[in-house]
C-alpha positions in Angstrom: 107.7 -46.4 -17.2 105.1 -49.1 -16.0 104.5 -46.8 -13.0 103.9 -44.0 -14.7 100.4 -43.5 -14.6 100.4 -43.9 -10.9 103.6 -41.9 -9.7 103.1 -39.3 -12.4 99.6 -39.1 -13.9 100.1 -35.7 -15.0 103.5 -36.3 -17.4 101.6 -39.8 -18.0 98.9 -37.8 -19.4 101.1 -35.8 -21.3 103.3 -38.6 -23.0 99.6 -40.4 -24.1 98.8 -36.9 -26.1 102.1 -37.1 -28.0 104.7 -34.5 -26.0 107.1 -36.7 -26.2 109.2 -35.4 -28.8 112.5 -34.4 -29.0 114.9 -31.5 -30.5 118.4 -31.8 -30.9 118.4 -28.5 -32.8 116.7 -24.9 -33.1 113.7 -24.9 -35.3 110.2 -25.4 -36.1 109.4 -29.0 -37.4 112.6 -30.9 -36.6 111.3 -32.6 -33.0 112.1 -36.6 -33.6 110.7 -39.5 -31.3 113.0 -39.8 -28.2 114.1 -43.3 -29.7 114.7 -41.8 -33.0 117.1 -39.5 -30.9 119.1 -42.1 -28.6 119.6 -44.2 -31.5 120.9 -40.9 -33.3 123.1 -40.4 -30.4 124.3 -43.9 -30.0 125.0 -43.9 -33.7 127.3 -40.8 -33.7 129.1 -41.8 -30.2 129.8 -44.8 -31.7 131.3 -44.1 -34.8 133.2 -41.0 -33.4 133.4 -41.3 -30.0 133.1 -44.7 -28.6 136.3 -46.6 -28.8 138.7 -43.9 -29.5 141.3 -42.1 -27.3 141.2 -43.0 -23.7 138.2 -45.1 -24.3 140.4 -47.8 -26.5 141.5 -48.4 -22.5 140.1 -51.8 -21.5 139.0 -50.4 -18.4 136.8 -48.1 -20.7 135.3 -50.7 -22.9 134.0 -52.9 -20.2 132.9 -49.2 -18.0 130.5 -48.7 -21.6 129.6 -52.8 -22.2 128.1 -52.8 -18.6 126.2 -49.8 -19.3 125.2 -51.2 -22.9 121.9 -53.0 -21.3 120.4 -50.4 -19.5 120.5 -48.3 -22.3 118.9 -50.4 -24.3 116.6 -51.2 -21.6 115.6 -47.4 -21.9 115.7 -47.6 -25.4 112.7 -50.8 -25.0 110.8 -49.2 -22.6 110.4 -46.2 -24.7 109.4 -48.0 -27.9 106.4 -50.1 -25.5 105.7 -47.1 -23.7 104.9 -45.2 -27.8 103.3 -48.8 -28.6 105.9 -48.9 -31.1 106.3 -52.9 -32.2 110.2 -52.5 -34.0 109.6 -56.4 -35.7 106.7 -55.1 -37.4 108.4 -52.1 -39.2 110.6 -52.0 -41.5 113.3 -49.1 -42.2 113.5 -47.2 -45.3 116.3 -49.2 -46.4 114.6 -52.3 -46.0 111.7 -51.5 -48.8 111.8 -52.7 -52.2 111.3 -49.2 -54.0 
């Protein structure tokens, strides 16, 4: 994502003017940040995908633990990329009201 700007001024230009939403569904006013949308997606695999069925195989577990950091690698570089500073936000669920 550093490189961006160089390899890819154009779609560099375009992420800087906010096209970098995404939809998961049909519809008008529904697009979500793409981190907003992995961490949707991680959420969901996890609680009803991730360790059941063939995946509860310990050749499975340790396939999706070494894949675990470049995710969140992506994950990282998306957030800097949107400027996005996670330690000074706090979710919904952390305010007092």
């Amino acid at each position: 994502m550093r490189s961006l700007p160089t390899l890819a001024p154009n779609i560099h230009r375009e992420f800087k003017d906010g096209k970098f939403t995404v939809r998961q569904t049909e519809g008008r006013f529904n697009g979500v940040w793409t981190d907003m949308a992995l961490e949707k997606t991680y959420n969901r695999d996890a609680k009803t995908k991730l360790f059941t069925g063939i995946s509860q195989q310990p050749a499975s577990m340790e396939k999706y633990l070494r894949a675990l950091p470049v995710l969140t690698a992506v994950s990282e570089q998306t957030k800097a990329m949107a400027h996005l500073d996670m330690d000074d936000t706090k979710h919904h669920e952390d305010s007092n009201s």
